[in-house]
N, C-alpha and C positions, 0 to 999 in steps of 0.2 A: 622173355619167355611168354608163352601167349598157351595154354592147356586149356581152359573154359573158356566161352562166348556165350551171350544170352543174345536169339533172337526172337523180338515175340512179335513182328508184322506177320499179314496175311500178304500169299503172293503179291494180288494188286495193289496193299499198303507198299511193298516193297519195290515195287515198280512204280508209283505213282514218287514214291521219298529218293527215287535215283533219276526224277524225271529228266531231261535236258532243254534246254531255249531253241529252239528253231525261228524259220522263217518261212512264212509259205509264200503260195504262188502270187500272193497280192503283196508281197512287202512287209506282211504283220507276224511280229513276234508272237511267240506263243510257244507253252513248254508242253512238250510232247513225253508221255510216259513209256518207260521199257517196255518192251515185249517179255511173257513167261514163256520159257520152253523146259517141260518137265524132264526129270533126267530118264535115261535111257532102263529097259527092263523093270520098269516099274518100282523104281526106288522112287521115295514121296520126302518133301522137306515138309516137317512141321514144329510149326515154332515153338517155341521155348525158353525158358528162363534159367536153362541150366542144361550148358548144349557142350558135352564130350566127343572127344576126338573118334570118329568112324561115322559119324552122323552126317544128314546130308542137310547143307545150308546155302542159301543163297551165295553167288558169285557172280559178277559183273564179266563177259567176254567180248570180244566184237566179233562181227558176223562172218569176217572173213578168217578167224583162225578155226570156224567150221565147215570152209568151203563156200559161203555162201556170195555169190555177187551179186549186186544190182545194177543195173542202167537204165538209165532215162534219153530216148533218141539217138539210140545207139555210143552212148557214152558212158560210162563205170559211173557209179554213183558212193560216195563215201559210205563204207562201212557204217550200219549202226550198231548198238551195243544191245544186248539182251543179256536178259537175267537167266542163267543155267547152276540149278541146285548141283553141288559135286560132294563128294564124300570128302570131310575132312580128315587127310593125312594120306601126300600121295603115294600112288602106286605108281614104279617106274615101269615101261614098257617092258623090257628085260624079265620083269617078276617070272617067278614059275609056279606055278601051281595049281590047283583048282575055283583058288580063292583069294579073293585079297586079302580077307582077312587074315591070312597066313602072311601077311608082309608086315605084320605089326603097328606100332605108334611110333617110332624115331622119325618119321616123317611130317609130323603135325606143324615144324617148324622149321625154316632153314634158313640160314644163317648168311646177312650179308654182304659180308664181308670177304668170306670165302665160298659163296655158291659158285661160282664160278668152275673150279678146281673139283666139285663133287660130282663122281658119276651117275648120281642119282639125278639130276638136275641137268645135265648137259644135254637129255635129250629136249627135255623142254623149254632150254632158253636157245637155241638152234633151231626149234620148230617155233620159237616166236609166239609158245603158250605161257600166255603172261595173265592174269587176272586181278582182279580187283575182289577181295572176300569183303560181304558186308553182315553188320553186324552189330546189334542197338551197342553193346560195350565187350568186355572182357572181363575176365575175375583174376585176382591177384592176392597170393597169402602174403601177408609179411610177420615174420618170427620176432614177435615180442624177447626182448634183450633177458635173459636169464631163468628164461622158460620155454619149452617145448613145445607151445600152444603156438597156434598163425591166427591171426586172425585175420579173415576173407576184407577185400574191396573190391567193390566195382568201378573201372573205370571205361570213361566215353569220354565223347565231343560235348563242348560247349553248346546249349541249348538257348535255342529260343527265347524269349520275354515269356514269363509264364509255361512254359512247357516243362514239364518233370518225365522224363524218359521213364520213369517206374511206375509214373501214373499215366493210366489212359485215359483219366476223367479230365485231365488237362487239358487234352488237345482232340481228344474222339470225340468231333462233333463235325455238322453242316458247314461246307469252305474250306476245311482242312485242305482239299486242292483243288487247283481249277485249270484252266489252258492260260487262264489269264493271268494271274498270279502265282502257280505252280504251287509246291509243298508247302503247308505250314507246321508239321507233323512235328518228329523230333527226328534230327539229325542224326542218322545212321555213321557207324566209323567205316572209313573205306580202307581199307589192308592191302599194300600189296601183297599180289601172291604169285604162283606160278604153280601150271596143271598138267594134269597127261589125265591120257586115254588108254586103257588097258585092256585086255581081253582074257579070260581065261581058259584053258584047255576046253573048257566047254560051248567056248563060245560068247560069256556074259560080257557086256560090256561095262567097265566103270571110270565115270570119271571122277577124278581126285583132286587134292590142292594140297599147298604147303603155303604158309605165311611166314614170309618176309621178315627177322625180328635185325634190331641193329642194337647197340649200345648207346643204353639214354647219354644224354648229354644237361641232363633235368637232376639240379641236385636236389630238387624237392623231389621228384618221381623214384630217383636215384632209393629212398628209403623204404617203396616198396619192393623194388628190384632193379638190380643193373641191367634188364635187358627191356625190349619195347618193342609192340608192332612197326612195320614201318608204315605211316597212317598218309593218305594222300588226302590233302585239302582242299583243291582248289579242281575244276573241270580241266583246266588244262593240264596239271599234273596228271590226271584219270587219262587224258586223250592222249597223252606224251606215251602213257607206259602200257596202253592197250595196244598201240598202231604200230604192230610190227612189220607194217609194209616200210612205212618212214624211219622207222628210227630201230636200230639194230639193238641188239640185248646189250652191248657193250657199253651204247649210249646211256638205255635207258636204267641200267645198272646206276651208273654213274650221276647222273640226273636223284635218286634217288640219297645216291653217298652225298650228296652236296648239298641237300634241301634241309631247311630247318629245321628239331622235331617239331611236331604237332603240337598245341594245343590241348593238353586232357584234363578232365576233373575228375574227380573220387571222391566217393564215401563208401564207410566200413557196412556191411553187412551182415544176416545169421550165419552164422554158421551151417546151417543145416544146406548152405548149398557147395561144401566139402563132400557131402556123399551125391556124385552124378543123377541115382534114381529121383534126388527131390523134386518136384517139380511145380511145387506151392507159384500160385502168381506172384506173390509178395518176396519172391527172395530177393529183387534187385533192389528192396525198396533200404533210406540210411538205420542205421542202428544206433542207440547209445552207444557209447563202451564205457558209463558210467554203470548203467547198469549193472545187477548181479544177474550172473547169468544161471538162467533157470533150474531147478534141481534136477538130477538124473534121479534114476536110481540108486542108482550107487551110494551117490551124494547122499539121498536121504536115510541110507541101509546106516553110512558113516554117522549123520547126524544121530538117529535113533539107540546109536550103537555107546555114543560117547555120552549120550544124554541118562541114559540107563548106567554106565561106568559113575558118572555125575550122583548119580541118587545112592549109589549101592555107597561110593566113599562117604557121605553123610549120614550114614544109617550108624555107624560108630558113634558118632561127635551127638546124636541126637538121643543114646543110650547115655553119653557122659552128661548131656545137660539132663535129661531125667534121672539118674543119678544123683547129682549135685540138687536138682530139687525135691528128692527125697531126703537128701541128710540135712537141708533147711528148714526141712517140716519135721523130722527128730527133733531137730535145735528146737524150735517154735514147740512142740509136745512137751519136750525137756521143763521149758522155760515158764512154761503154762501150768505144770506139777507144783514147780515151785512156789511159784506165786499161789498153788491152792495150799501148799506147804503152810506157805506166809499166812496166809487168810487164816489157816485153821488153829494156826497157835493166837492171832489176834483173838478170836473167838474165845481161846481157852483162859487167854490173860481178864476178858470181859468177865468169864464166869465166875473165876476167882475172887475179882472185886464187888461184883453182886454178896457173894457169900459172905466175905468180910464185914459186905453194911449190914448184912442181915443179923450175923452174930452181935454187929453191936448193938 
């Protein structure tokens, strides 16, 4: 299951981090960055660190499942790949309505096992709309064992020496890429996906996607959840399952069922990126879970509530000890009498004996 992605590049961070190795006309290597092509009707991708389904995010296509050829001396030239923002969660051609948004969220993900057999899907893997969704990580609740809480992880690609994908102060500097050495950024996760093209009664165009999820086979991942994007690693995997001219959906279905999973790490995060509106910089960054987690309201209404129950039950027991030190100080009064009892008959036995010497 894949519902949140955080991604926080800028277009040309985003095309510089999917750059690819060429070779030019002299023999020299050198990596060449994507092209952006913004999406159709004026829909805009902006990044973010707390990115739900209907939003428009980065996606990786090649140029030819837009139509587009090239040739150089009258001969075809390999497709390249551009980066094209699409709304996530797709919209099937078939849809009816005015809007996409009337096609709902059951599309954010589709299933690889049996996409195949789904009619939502069969127009796109026949038309050879295959994509690559990119995207710094994902978010994953896992439900604490005998309580009702989840608590969030973010999970991504292994990084860099030094690169912390939640921090920019790591790697947002001078070099970060060059033609010569390509990206040193952080490591984007690549999704398979698959897209269509939709039009509405009125006309609007949108394009959409679905990601790819399969069953972990990670029995450490296994405990945040049994399911997993399907994450593509290497360049050649990217160029196997873009190039629908070479290799047919059935292939590259298959190619997919049979690859390793990926590589991921995690750590727990706030919670505060449970509600989609958050959109603090800091929500991808790790959390304790040692910590106490901060007061609500509530919490403090409970505390105030029980601390006051607290005083009122001790307001008895604090009548019984001043009680008890009133009939101590009786006693002490009592005992005090006496003793002047005591003194004043001593006194009187004195006067007696005075008298007696006097009469003799």
């Amino acid at each position: 299951m894949c519902g949140r992605t955080a991604c926080t590049l800028a277009p040309d961070e985003v095309c510089k981090a999917c750059s690819v190795r060429s070779v030019g006309a002299d023999g020299q290597k050198y990596y060449q960055s994507l092209s952006w092509r913004d999406p159709p009707n004026n829909h805009t991708y902006t990044p973010s660190t707390n990115t739900a389904p209907s939003r428009y995010t980065p996606v990786i296509i090649s140029e030819h499942q837009r139509g587009v050829k090239r040739t150089q001396d009258g001969e075809e030239q390999p497709a390249q790949r551009v980066v094209q923002p699409m709304m996530w969660g797709l919209v099937p051609p078939f849809h009816k309505g005015p809007s996409a948004a009337g096609h709902g969220y059951s599309t954010t993900n589709s299933r690889l096992e049996d996409v195949e057999s789904k009619a939502t899907y069969k127009p796109s893997l026949a038309k050879g709309q295959r994509c690559v969704v990119l995207c710094d990580g994902f978010y994953e609740w896992q439900t604490t064992k005998g309580t009702k809480n989840k608590q969030p992880y973010f999970i991504y690609a292994p990084q860099p020496k030094e690169v912390k994908i939640w921090d920019r102060d790591t790697w947002d500097q001078s070099g970060v890429w060059s033609e010569e050495e390509g990206w040193k950024g952080p490591q984007l996760l690549k999704m398979a996906g698959l897209f269509s093209c939709w039009k509405s009664t009125e006309g609007e165009e949108v394009m959409s996607y679905s990601v790819l999820t399969t069953e972990t086979t990670s029995k450490k991942f296994s405990a945040l959840h049994h399911r997993v994007p399907v994450i593509l690693e290497t360049d050649e995997e990217v160029e196997t399952w873009l190039d629908s001219t070479k290799v047919n959906y059935k292939e590259a279905l298959e190619m997919l069922r049979q690859k390793e999973e990926a590589e991921l790490e995690w750590h727990p995060v706030s919670t505060d990126v449970n509600n989609s509106r958050n959109q603090q910089p800091d929500l991808q960054q790790p959390v304790s879970l040692d910590k106490k987690p901060p007061a609500t309201a509530g919490s403090r209404f409970m505390s105030a509530w029980l601390g006051k129950a607290s005083t009122q039950a001790s307001k008895p027991r604090v009548k019984e000890q001043t009680g008890l030190v009133k009939e101590e100080t009786g006693l002490v009064k009592e005992e005090t009498g006496l003793v002047k009892e005591e003194t004043g008959l001593v006194k009187e036995k004195d006067k007696v004996k005075k008298e007696e010497i006097n009469t003799d």
